[in-house]
C-alpha positions in Angstrom: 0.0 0.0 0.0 1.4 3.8 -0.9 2.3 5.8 1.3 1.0 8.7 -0.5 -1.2 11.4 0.8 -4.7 11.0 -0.5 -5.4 14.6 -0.5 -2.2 15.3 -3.3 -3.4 12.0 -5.7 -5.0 12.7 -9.4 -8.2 11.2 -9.6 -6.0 8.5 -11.9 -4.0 7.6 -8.8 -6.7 7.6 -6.2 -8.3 4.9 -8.6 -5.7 2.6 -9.2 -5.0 2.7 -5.0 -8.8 2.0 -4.5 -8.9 -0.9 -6.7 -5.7 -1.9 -5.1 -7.1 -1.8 -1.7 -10.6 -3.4 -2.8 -8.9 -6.0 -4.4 -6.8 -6.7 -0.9 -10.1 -6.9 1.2 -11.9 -9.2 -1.5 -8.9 -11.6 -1.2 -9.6 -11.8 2.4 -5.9 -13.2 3.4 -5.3 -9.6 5.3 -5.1 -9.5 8.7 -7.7 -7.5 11.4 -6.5 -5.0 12.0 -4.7 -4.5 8.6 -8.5 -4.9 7.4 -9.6 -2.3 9.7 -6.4 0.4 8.0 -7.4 -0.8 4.7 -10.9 -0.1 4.5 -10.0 3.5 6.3 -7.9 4.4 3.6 -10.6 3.2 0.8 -12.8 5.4 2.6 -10.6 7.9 2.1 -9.7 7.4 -1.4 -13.6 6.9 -2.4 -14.2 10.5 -1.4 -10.9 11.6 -3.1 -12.5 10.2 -6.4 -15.9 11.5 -5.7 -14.1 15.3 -5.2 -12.5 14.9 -8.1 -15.3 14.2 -10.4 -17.0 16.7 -8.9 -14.7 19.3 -9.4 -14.1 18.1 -13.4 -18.2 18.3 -13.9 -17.9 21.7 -12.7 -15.3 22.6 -15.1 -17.2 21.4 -18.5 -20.5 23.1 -16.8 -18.6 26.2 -17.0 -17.4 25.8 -20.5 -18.2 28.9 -22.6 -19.3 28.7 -26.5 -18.7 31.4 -29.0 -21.3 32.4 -31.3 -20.5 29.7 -33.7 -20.8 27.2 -30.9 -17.4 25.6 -30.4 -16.0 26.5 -27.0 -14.1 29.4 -26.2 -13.2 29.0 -22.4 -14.6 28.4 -19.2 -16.4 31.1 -16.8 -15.2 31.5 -13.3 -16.4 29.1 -11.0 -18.4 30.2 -8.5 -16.8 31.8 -5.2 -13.5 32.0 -7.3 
């Protein structure tokens, strides 16, 4: 398991660790408390994911088209 902060992981990373750490519980071979760690940190990395989708659906919500239709940028988030 990384050692890696959740909080710094692209949504790419955060993935491949949760699917990591699923696949460890699934197998069943770990250990109690090891379990107990493991399903912590899935916790953790679920709500990474879900943050980071949230924030990319954002992003194309904001997208601005031009008069022709194609984009042409985003608008400023709200708050930002």
């Amino acid at each position: 398991m990384s050692d890696q902060n959740v909080e710094e992981m692209t949504f790419e990373e955060a993935m491949r660790a949760l699917e990591e750490v699923v696949g460890k519980l699934e197998r069943g071979d770990v250990p109690l408390n090891d379990s107990i760690a493991l399903y912590e940190r899935g916790a953790a990395l679920k709500a990474r994911c879900e943050a980071k989708l949230k924030e990319a659906e954002e992003k194309v919500a904001k997208i601005t088209l031009n008069d022709a239709g194609q984009p042409s940028g985003t608008a400023p988030l709200d708050g930002q």
